[in-house]
N, C-alpha and C positions, 0 to 999 in steps of 0.2 A: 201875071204869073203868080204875085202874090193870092190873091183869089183862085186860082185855080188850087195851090199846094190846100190851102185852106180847107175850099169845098171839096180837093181829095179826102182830105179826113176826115170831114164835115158828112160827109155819108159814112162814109162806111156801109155801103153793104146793094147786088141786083141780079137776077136772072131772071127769068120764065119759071114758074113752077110745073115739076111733070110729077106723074103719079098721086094728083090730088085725090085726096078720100071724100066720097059726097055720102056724108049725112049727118043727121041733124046734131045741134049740139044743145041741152039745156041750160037756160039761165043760169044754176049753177056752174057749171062745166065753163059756159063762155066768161064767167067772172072771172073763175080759176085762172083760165087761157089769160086773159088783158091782164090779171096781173101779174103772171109772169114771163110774159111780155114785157109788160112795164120796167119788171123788176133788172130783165136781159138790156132795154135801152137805156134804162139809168145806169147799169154796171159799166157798159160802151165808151158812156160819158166821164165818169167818172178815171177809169183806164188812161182816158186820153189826157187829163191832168195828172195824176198819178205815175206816168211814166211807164204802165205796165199794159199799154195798148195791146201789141203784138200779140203777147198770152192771152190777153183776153180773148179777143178779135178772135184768133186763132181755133179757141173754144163754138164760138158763135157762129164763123163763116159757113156757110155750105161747101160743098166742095166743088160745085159750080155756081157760087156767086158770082154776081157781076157788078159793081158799082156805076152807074152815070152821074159825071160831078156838075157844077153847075155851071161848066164851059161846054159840055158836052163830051168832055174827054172820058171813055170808058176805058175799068182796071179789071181784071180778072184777080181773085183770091189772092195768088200767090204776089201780084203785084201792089195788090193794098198792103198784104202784110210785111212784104221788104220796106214800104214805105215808112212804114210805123219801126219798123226794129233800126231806118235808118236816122233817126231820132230828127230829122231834119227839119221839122218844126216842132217850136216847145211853146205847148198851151198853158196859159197861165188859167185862167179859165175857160169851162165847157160845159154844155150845156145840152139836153135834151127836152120837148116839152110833147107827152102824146096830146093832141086832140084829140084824137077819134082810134078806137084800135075796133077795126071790124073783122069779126070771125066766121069764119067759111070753112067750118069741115076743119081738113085737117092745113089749111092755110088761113094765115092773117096778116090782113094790110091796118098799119100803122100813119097814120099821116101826124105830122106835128109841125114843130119851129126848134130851132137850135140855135144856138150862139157863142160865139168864143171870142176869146182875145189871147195874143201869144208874139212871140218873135220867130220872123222867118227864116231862112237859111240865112241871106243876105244882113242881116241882123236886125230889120226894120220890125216897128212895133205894128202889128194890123189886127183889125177887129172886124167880123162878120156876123152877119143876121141872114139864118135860112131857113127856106120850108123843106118838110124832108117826108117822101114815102117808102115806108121800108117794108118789105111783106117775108113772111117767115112761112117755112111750112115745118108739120113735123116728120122728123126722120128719125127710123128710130127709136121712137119716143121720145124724141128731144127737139125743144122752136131750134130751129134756126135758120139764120137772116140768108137768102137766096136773092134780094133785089135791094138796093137803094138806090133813088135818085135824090138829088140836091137841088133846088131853085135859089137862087141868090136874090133877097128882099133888097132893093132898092128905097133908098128914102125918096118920099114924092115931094 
């Protein structure tokens, strides 16, 4: 259960993208895009210590996000975001890392690792290590997150 609340946060963010735009993007233009990208999953991260999730989150989500955590349990938007405003886990740290941010037009998938530590509703102390794909498209003029899923790194 503890890993489940976790890997709920621990994503944040999943759907299908519809309306993708197909054409080309330049070197510059794809730099632009990854780093602010970048700059949208570190604020994420960031949010989720800070206390200030929900707002955030709220900014970022699509409006048919879907999250897949790393039980398999899927959230839609509005149920990430009650989860977050219900303060019910508090991360003492969190943590985002892109590996690879690939751009497509007017969508992009993000793969990395995440990490955190924090106390659960139950009051217990837990700490996880995940792999995470997040893909964004633009809407609007603006990324935002439409897909996360969550893999939970086992130590071997």
């Amino acid at each position: 259960m503890i890993r489940a609340s976790v890997a709920f946060l621990v994503s944040v963010c999943s759907v299908a993208c519809s309306s993708v735009g197909e054409h080309d993007v330049s070197a510059a233009d794809s730099g632009a895009v990854v780093a602010a990208v970048d700059g949208i999953i570190t604020e994420l991260a960031e949010a989720i210590v800070s206390g200030d999730a929900a707002d955030v989150y709220d900014r970022y989500l699509a409006p048919d996000y879907v999250f897949t955590s790393a039980s398999g349990r899927v959230s839609t938007r509005e149920e990430m975001l009650a989860e977050l405003r219900s303060g019910a886990v508090e991360f003492d740290s969190f943590r985002f890392v892109n590996d690879a941010v690939q751009v497509h037009g007017d969508v992009v998938v993000a793969l990395g690792s995440a990490s955190g530590e924090g106390v659960n509703p139950g009051g217990e102390q837990f700490r996880g290590r995940y792999r995470y794909m997040a893909v964004f498209a633009r809407m609007d003029g603006r990324w935002l997150l439409t897909a996360w899923q969550t893999t939970a790194v086992t130590e071997h």
